[in-house]
C-alpha positions as CSV (number, residue, x, y, z in Angstrom):
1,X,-23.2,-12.1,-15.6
2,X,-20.4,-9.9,-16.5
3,X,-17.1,-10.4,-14.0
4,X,-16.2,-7.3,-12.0
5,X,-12.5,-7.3,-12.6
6,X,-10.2,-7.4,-15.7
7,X,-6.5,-7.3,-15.9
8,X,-4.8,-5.5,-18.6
9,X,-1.3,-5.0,-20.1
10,X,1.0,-1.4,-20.3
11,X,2.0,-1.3,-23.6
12,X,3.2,2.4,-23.7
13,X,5.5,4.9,-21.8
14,X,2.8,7.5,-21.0
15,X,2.3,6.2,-17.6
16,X,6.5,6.3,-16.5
17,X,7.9,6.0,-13.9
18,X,4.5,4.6,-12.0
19,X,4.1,2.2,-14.8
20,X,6.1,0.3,-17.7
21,X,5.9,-1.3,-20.8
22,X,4.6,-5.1,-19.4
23,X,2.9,-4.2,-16.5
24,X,0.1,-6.0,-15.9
25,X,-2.5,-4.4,-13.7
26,X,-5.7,-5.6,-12.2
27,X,-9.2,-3.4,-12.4
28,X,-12.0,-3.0,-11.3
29,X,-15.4,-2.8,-13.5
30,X,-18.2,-1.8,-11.4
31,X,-20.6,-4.0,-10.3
32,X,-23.5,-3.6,-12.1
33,X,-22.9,-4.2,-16.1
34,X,-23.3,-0.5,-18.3
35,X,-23.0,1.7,-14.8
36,X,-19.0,2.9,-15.4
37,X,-16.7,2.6,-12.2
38,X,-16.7,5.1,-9.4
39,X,-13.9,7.5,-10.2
40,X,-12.0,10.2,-8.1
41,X,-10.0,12.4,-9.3
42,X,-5.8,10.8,-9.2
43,X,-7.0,6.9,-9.8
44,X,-5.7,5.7,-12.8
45,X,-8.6,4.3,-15.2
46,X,-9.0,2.1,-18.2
47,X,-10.4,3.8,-20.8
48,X,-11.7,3.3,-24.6
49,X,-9.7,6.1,-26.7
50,X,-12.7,8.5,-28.1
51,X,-11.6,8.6,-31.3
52,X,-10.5,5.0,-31.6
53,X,-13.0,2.6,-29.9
54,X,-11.0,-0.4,-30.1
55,X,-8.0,0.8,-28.5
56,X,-8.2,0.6,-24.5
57,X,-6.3,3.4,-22.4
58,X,-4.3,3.0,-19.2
59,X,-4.5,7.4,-18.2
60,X,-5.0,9.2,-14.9
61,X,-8.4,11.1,-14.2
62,X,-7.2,14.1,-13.4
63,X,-10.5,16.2,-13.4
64,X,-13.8,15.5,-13.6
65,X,-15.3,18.4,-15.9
66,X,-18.9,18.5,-16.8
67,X,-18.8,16.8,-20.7
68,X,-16.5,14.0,-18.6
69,X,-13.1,13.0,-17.7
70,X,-9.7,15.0,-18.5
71,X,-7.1,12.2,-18.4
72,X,-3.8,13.0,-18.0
73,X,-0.8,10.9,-18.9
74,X,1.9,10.6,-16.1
75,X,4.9,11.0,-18.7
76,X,3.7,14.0,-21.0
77,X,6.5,12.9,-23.0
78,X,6.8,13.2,-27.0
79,X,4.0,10.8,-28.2
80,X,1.9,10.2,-25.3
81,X,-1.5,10.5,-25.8
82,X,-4.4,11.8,-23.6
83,X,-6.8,14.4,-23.0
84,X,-4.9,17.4,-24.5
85,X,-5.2,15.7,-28.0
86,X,-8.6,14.1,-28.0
87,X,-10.1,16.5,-25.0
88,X,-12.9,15.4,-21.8
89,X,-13.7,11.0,-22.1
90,X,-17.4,10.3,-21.6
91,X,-17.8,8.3,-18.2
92,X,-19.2,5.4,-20.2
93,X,-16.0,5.1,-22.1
94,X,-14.6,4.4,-18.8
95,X,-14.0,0.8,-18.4
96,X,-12.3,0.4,-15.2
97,X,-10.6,1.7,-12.1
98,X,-7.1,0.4,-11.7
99,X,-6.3,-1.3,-8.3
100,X,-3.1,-2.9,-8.3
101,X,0.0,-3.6,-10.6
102,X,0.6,-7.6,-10.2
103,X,3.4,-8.0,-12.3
104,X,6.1,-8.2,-12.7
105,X,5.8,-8.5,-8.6
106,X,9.1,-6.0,-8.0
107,X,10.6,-3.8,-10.1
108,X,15.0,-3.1,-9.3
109,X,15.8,-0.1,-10.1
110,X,19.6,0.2,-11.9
C-alpha cells in the first residue's frame, strides 16, 4: 500500500514570494496508486520534469490543455523553469497536489 501523502523540500526561487528555498511542504498523492491527483487549475503540484525524470518539480497548474498541464512558475525570473521551456506535463507525471507549507512554521518579513 502506497501512503497518500509526501512532503517535499523547495530548493529553487521559481515559486517566490509564496515559496522559498527550504520550505517544506506537505502533498497529497491520490488515493489510489497510478491514478495522478485531482488538479484544478491555481494548485501548486509536484511534478516529474518531462525531460528529466528524476528531478521532482514544485510549479502551479495554470491550465489544463488537452496534451496536459501548462505549469507556470510564480517567479518567471531569469532561470526558472517550467512550461514555457519544456511545454504541457502529462497528468501522470503529476505526483502530487500541494496542501500546506509546514515549515519553517512562520516566515518574518525584514
Amino acid at each position: 500500500m502506497r501512503w497518500p501523502l509526501m512532503r517535499a523540500a523547495v530548493a529553487e526561487r521559481s515559486m517566490e514570494p509564496g515559496l522559498h528555498p527550504g520550505d517544506w511542504l506537505l502533498a497529497w498523492r491520490g488515493g489510489r496508486a497510478g491514478a495522478p491527483p485531482r488538479i484544478r487549475p491555481g494548485q501548486i503540484v509536484i511534478a516529474h520534469h518531462p525531460g528529466k525524470p528524476d528531478m521532482l518539480l514544485v510549479k502551479r497548474a495554470a491550465r489544463l490543455q488537452p496534451d496536459g498541464w501548462w505549469l507556470a512558475a510564480d517567479n518567471p525570473a531569469p532561470g526558472a523553469v517550467d512550461s514555457k521551456d519544456f511545454g504541457p506535463v502529462r497528468p501522470d507525471l503529476i505526483v502530487a497536489r500541494v496542501l500546506l507549507r509546514y515549515w519553517p512554521r512562520s516566515r518574518h518579513r525584514s
